[in-house]
N, C-alpha and C positions, 0 to 999 in steps of 0.2 A: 482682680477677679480670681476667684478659684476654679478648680475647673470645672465644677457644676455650672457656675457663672456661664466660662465658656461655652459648654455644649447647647446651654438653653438659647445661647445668640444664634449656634449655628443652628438648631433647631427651627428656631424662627422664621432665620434668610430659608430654610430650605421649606417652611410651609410657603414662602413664599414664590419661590422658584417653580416647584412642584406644577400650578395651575398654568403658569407661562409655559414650561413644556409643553404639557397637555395642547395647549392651544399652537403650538409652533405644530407638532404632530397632525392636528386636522389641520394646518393648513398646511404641509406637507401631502395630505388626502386630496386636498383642493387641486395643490398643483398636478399631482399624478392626473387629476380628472381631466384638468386644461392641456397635459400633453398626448393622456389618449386622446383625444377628441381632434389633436392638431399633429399627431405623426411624428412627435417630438421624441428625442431620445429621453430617459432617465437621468446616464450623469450628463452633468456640463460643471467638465473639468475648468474649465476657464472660470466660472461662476464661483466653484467650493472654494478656489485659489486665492481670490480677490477677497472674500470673508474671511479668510486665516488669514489674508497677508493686512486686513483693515482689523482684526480684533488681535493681531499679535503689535501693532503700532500703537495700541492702545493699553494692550495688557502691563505694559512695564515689565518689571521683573517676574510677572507671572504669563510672560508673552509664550514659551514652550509648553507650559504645563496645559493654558487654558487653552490654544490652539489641538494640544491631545482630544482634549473633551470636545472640542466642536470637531474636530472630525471625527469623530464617535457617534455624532448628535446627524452629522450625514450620512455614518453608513446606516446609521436603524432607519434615519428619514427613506434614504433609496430606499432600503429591503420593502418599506411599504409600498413606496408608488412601484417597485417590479409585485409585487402582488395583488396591486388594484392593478396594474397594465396588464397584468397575465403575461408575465416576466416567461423566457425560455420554452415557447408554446411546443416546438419539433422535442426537445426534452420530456415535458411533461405529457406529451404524448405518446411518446416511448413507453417510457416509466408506467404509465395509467395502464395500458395495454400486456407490459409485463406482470403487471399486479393483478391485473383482471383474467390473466390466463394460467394454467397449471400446465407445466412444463414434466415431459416426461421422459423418462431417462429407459429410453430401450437395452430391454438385457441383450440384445447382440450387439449393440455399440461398440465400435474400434476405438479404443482411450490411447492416446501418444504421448511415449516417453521415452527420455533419452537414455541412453545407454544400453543395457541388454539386460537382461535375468539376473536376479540379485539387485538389481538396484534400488536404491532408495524411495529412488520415484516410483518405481514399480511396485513394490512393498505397498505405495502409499493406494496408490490408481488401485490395489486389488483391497484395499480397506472402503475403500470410498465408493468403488462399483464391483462387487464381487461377484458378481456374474456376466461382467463386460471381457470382451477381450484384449488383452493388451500388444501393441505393438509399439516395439523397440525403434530408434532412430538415434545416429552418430552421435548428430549436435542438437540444442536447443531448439537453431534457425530452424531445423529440418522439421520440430514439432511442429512448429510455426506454421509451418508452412503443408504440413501434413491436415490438420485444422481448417487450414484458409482452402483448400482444395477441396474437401469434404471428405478424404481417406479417413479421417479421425473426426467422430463428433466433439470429440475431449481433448484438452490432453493438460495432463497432470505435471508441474514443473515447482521445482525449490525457486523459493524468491528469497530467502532468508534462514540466514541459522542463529540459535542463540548467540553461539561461544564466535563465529567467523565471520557473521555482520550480512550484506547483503550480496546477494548475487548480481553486479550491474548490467551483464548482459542481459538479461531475462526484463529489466527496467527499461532497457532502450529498447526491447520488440515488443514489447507492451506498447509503446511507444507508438513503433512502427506499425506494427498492425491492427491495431484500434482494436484488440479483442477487450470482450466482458469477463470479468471475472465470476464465474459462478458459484465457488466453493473456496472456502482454505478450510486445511485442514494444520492441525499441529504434531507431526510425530514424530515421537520420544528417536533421538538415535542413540544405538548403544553398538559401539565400533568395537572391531575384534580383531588382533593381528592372526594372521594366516597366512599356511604354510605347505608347499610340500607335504605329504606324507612322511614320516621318516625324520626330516627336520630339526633341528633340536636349535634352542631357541638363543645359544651363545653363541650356535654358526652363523645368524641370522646378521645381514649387512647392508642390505637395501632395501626400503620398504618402499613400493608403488603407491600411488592412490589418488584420487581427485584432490585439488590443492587444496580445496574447504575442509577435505577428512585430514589432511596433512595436519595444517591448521590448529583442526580442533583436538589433536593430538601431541601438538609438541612436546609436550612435559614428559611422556613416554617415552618419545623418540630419541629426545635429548638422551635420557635418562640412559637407554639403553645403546646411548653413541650410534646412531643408525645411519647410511646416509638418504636422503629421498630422493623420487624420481617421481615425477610429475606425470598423470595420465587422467584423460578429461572424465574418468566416472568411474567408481569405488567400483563396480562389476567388473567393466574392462580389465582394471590392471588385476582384480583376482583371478579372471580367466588366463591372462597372459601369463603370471606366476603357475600356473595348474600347466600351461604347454611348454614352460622353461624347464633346461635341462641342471638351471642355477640353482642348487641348494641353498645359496645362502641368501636369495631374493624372497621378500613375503610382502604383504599386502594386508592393507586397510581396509574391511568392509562390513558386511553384514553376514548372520552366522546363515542366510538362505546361500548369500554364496560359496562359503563352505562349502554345504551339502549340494550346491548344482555344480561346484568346479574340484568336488572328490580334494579339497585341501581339508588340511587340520585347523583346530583353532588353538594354535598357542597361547593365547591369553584370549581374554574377554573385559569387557568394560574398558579401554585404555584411554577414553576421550578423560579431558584437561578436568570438565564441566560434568557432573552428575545428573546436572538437569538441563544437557547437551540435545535440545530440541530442534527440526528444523519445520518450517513454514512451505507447506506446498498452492500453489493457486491452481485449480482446474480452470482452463482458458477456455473460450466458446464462441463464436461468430455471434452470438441469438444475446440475446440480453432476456436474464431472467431471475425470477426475484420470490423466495419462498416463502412463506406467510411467517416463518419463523427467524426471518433474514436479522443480523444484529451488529454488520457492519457494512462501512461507504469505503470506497475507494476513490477517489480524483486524479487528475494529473492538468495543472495549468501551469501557466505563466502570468508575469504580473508585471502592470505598469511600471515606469520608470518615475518613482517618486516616493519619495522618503517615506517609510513606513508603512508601502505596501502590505508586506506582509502581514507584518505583525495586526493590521488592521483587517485582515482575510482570517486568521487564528481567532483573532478577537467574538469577528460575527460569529464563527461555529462556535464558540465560548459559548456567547450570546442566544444558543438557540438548547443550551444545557448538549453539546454532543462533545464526548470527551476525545479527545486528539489522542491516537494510541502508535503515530506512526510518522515521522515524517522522512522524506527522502528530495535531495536534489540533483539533477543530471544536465549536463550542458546540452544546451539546445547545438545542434547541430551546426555548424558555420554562423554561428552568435559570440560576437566579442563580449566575452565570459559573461554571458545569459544565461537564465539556468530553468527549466521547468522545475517543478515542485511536487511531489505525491507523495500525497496525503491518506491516511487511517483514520478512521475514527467510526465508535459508534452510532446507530443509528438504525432506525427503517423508515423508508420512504413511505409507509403508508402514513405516517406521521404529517399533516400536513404544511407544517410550518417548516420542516427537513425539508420537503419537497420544494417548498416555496424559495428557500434558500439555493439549493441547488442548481433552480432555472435562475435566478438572481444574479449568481454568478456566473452563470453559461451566457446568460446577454453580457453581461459585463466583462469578462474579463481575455486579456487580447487573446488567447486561446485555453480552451477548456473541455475535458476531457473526461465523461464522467463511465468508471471502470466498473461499476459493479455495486448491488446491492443486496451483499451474498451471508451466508449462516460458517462462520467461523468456529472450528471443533476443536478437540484435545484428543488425540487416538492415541495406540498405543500397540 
């Protein structure tokens, strides 16, 4: 046979297949009916188990492949009976309720951000609320926790940089404090060394800065034999160089800290990356959701069994939302367990997105869903 031959067979087996689907599918409907009606759960992992382990006894040497596709064939079967059951109902009652209301961003709202004047975050918090007021805090935790108390309706935090990868503390209080993501924003950094007054840039020997500006600067640093000293936010150590009496100490930052710590800027642009961006999330106790929303956030964990994941990625495949993020973090006192979060586009008014989403909040051993927020470019 040539291979028109060949395609025209599989053509055939597959008008043939086709209608047997169909009909596995309503009766997949069928059962959803019989276990709303009897209080039953959706999966029964015991059941899926015993059909791989009787069609891979039979498959032969196509025993892994064909077992791929029938677990494929159960998770689209589940996705339907959780949306005939009314899969994730405290979820989709959230969700329905943040879509149904317009959320309003009072201009005197306190935004929380770490570090002091000059910073990154704060640059960002006054792009994203420019008539909010912003207040400063040490560490991360303390936004955190600025937020959780109600000192701050906001607060504005880096999860990510292009060039230095991700911020993992900010992923474990995510964590910990079950906030919503309401906003990310993306903006451009453009790092500048700074200096004393006076300074001249071959006396220069120690450059301070947050470890992410270090980072996204070595090629400079290198270049210019520097040594570094680590300090938790590009503002901090510009201020600290502005009250040293060391001429030869300068700093990593932004050119507003310049001009709030009276330093010069000896160079400008020195980050590695040209298009040296970082990723800010606005946190918020409130879950809220803007009619122009175009990304998801999650954070789950996932059974103990071969190809979990890859069959979690699969369904959002499956529902057209593109994966634009993935991140893992050890679950706390879990012998090397990891939760998982997830990016990807989408808006929940969408209702097959939604659908999916309570899908996997019934299903999966814990699930966590962060936000259905408008994702920008600022500059």
């Amino acid at each position: 046979m040539d291979l028109k031959d060949i395609r025209k067979k599989i053509d055939g087996i597959d008008e043939q297949l086709l209608p047997l689907l169909k009909q596995r599918m309503e009766l997949a409907a069928d059962v959803a009916e019989y276990k709303k009606a009897n209080s039953i759960p959706v999966l029964n992992q015991a059941r899926e188990d015993e059909i791989l382990e009787r069609i891979g006894g039979k498959a032969g040497e196509y025993s892994d492949a064909l077992k791929i596709i029938y677990a494929s064939m159960f998770d689209v079967s589940r996705a339907e009976q959780h949306r005939i059951m009314g899969a994730g109902k405290e979820l989709r009652s959230e969700v329905e309720g943040a879509l149904n209301s317009k959320a309003e961003r009072n201009d005197g709202a306190a935004i929380g951000c770490q570090g002091v004047t000059g910073a990154y975050s704060g640059i960002a918090a006054k792009k994203i609320f420019p008539n909010c007021k912003t207040r400063f805090y040490e560490s991360f935790e303390e936004v955190f926790d600025a937020v959780e108390n109600g000192e701050c309706r906001y607060g504005v935090i880096p999860i990510e940089n292009s060039s230095s990868g991700s911020v993992h503390e900010v992923y474990d209080l995510v964590l910990q404090h079950k906030f919503y993501i309401a906003e990310v924003v993306n903006l451009q950094i453009s790092h500048c060394l700074l200096a004393k007054k006076g300074a001249k840039k071959d006396e220069l020997k120690t450059v301070c800065s947050k470890m992410q500006a270090l980072e996204q600067c070595k090629r400079y640093i290198k270049d210019n034999k520097l040594n570094i000293k680590e300090e938790v936010n590009t503002a901090i150590a510009s201020q600290k160089v502005s009250v040293s009496d060391d001429k030869t100490l300068c700093a990593i930052g932004s050119p507003l800290c310049a001009a709030s710590y009276n330093l010069q800027i000896v160079e400008m642009d020195i980050q590695d990356s040209e298009k040296n961006s970082t990723r800010f999330i606005v946190i918020s106790k409130y879950l809220e959701i803007v009619p122009d929303a175009n990304k998801i956030s999650v954070i789950f964990s996932i059974p103990h069994s071969a190809g979990s994941l890859y069959r979690i990625l699969a369904r959002v495949a499956m529902f057209g939302l593109n994966l634009t993020k993935i991140e893992s973090r050890p679950i706390p006192e879990g012998n090397f367990e990891y939760y998982f979060y997830l990016d990807f586009s989408g808006n929940l008014e969408n209702e097959k997105t939604l659908d999916l989403m309570c899908a996997l909040s019934d299903e999966l051993p814990y699930f966590s869903f962060l936000g259905n927020y408008r994702e920008t470019d600022i500059n």
